[in-house]
C-alpha positions as CSV (number, residue, x, y, z in Angstrom):
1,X,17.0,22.4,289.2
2,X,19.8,22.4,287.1
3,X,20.8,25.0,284.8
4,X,20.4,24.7,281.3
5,X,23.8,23.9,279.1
6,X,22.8,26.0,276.4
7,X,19.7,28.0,274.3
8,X,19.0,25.1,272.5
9,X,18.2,21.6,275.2
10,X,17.1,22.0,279.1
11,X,19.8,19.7,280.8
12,X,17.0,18.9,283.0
13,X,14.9,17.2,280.4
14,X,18.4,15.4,278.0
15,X,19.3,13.9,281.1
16,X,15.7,12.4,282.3
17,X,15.2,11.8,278.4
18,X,18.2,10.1,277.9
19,X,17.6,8.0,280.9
20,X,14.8,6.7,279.9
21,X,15.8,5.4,276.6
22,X,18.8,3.3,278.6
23,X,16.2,2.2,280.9
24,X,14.1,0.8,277.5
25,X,17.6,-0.5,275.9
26,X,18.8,-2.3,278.5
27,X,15.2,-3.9,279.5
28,X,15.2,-5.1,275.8
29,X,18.8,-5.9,275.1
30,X,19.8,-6.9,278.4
31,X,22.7,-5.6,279.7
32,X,25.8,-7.6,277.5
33,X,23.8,-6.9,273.7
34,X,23.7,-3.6,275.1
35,X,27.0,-2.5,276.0
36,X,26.0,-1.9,279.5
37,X,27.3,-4.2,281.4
38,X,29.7,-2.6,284.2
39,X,29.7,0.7,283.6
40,X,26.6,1.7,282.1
41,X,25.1,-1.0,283.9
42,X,26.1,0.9,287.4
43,X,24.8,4.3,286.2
44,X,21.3,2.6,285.9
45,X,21.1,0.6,288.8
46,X,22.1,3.9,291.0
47,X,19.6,5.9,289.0
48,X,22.3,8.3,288.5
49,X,20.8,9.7,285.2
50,X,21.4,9.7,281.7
51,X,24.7,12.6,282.2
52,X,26.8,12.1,284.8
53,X,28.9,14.5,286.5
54,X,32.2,15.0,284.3
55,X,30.0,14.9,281.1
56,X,27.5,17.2,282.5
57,X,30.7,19.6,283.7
58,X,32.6,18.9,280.2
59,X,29.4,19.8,278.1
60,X,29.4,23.5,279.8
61,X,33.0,23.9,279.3
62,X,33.1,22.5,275.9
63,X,29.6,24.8,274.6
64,X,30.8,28.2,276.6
65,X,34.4,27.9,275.2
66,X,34.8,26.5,271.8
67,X,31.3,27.8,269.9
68,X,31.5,27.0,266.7
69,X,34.0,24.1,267.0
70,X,34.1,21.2,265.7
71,X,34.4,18.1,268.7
72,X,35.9,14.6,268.2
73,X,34.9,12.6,270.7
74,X,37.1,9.2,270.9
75,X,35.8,6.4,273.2
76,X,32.4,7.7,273.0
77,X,30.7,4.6,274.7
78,X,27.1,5.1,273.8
79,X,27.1,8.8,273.4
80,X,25.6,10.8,276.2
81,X,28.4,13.3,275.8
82,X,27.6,13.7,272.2
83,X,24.3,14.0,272.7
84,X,24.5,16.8,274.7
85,X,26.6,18.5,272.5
86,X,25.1,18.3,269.7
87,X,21.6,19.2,271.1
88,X,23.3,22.3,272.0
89,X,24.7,22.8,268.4
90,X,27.8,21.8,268.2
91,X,29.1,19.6,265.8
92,X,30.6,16.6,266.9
93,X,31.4,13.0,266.0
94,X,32.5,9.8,268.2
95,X,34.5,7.2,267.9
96,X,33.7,3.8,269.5
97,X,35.3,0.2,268.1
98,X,32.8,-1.6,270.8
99,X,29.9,-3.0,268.2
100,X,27.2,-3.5,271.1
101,X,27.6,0.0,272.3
102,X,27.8,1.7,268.8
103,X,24.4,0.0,268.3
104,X,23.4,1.4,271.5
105,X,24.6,4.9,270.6
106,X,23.2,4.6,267.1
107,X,19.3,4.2,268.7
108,X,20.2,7.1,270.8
109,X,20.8,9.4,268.1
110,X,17.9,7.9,266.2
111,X,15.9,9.0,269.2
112,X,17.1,12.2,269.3
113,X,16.6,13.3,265.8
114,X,13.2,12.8,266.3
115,X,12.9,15.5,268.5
116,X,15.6,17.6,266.6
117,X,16.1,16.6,263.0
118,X,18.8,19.0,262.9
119,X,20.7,17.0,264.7
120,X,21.3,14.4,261.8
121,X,23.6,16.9,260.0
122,X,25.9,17.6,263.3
123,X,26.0,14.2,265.3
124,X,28.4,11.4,263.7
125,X,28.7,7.8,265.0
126,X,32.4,6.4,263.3
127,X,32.4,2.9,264.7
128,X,35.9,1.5,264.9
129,X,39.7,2.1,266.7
130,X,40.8,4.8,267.0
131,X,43.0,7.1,265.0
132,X,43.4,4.3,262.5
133,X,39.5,4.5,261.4
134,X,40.2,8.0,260.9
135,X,42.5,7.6,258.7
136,X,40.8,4.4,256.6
137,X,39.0,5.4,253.2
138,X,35.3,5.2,252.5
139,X,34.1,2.1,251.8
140,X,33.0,1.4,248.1
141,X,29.5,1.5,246.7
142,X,27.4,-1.3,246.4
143,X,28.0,-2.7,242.5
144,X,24.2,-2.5,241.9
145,X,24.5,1.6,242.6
146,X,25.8,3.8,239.7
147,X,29.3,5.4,240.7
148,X,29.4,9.3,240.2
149,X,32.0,10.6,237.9
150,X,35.3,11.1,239.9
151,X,35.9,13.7,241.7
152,X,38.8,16.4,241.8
153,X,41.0,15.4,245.3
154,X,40.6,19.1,246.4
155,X,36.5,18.9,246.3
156,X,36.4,15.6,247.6
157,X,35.3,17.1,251.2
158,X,32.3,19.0,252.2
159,X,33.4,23.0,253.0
160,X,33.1,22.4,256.7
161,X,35.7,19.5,256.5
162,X,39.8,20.0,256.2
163,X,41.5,19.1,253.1
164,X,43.7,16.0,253.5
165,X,47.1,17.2,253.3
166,X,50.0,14.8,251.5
167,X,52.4,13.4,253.6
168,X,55.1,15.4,254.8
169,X,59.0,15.5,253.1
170,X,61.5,13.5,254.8
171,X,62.6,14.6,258.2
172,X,58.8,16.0,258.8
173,X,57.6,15.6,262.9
174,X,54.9,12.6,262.9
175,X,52.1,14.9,263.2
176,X,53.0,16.4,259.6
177,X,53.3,12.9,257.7
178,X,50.3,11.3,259.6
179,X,47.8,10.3,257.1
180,X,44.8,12.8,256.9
181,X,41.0,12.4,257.1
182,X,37.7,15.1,257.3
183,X,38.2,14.5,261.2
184,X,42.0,14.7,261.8
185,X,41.5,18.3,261.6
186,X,43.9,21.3,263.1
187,X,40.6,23.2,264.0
188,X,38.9,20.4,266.0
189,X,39.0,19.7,269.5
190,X,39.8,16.2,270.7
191,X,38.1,14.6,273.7
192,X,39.1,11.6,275.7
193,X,37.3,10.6,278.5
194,X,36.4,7.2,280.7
195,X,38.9,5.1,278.4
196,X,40.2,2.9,281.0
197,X,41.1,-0.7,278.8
198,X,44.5,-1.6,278.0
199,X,46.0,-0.5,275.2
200,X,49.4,-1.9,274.0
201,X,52.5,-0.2,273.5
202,X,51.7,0.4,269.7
203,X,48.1,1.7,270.1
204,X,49.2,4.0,273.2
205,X,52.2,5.2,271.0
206,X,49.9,6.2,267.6
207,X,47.1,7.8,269.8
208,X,49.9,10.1,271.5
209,X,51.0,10.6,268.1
210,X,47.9,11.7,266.7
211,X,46.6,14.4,269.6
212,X,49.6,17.0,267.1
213,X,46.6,16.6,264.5
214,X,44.0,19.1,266.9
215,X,43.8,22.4,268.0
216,X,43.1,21.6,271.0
217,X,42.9,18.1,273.2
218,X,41.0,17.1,276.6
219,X,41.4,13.9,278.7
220,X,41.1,12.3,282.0
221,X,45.0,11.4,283.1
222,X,43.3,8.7,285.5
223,X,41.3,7.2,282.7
224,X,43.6,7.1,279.7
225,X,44.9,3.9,278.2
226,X,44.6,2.6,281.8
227,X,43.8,3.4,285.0
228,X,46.3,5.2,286.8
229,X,45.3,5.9,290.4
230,X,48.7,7.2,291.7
231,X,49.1,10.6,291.5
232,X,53.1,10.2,290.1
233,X,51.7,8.3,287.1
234,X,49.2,11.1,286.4
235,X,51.8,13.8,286.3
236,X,54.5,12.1,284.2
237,X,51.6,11.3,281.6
238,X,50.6,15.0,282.0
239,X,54.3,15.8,281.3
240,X,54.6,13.7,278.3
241,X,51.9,15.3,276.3
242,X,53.2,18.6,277.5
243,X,56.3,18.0,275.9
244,X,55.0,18.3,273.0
245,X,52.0,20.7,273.4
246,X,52.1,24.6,272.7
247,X,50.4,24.9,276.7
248,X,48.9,22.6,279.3
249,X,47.2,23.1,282.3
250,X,45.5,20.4,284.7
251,X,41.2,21.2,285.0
252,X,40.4,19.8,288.6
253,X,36.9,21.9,288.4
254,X,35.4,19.8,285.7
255,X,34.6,16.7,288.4
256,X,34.9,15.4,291.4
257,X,37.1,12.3,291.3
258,X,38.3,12.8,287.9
259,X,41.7,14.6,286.5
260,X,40.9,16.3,283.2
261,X,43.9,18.0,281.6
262,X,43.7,20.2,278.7
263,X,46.5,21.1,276.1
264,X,47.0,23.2,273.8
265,X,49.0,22.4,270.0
266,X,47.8,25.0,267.5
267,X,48.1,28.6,267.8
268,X,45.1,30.3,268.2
């Protein structure tokens, strides 16, 4: 029996739980409307369960050492991370620009809330690429719906968000004239984790230039942008995020096979 990853969810039952419900996806969508295919599709056909090992691993050290934090999770797939996050009570939202599995990961949380309405108010599904959806504004009301009277900029975010700050003077680092949003916050702790497809020289660039935005970041060197199975191009990627980072240190406890690093950019 496995332990439980917090007061709130038995790890035993999220996992058979969650399972189940990619079992029922997949036999109705089929494996491509799913988001499946590959990947997901492997978990299921080895029965491996609806957490695998890093996210089982990450969960525990994410709920024992940032309580009360706020977790962006970027390349969320379908969510199972998430989910057991936020069944445990943290807050947390995910990123994913892959419509099929933000569908997917969508029904999931559906199915969760039904067990554990509180969950509605901690668990957020942003569906697009990431940091640039993070940084887009709300989309406008339908014309048939009333709009509110406009609201002061300082009050335009709920107390639990951080407050857009302008764009930094001339001169600023990138971090301090990158556009804000409720997510792109100093407090929160940024996750990256099986995010193996090929990003291009711009994306790779604005995503390294957005990890200055979070307390805290955690990622897979191996799985980052691309798959890097040499050892060599783990370490200089390791070393170019360190450059800039407060501290960094390697996490080879969290799973077998994979090569978490964690680093550090606000002071604590």
């Amino acid at each position: 029996m496995r332990t439980n990853l917090g007061p709130s969810v038995s790890l035993d039952f999220l996992d058979g739980y969650l399972f189940r419900l990619l079992q029922e996806i997949a036999n109705e969508q089929g494996l491509e409307r799913s988001g499946f295919a590959n990947y997901y599709g492997y978990r299921l056909a080895q029965k491996i369960g609806g957490l695998i090992e890093y996210e089982e691993n990450l969960a525990r050290y994410l709920l024992e050492g940032y309580p009360g934090r706020r977790v962006l999770h970027a390349g969320m797939g379908i969510g199972t991370l998430a989910c057991a996050l936020a069944c445990n009570g943290m807050t947390v939202a995910g990123v994913e620009s892959y419509a099929p599995r933000v569908t997917s990961a969508r029904r999931l949380r559906a199915a969760l809330i039904e067990i554990w309405p509180e969950i509605e108010a901690r668990y957020e599904i942003i569906e697009g690429d990431y940091p640039q959806v993070l940084t887009q504004p709300p989309a406008p009301a339908p014309a048939s719906v009333p709009m509110p009277a406009p609201v002061p900029w300082v009050f335009r975010f709920l107390p639990w968000q951080r407050r857009p700050e302008r764009s930094g003077p001339t001169g600023a680092s990138p971090a301090a004239s990158w556009p804000s949003g409720p997510w792109l916050d100093s407090n929160a702790i940024l996750v990256f984790t099986n995010v193996a497809s090929e990003w291009n020289d711009s994306t790779f660039a604005s995503i390294l230039e957005s990890l200055p935005r979070f307390a805290e970041v955690l990622l897979d060197l191996r799985l980052f942008g691309t798959s890097r199975e040499e050892e060599h191009d783990r370490i200089a990627l390791f070393d170019r995020i360190a450059a800039g980072a407060r501290s960094a240190e390697r996490l080879p406890e969290l799973a077998s096979g994979s090569h978490f690093a964690r680093f550090v950019f606000a002071t604590p």
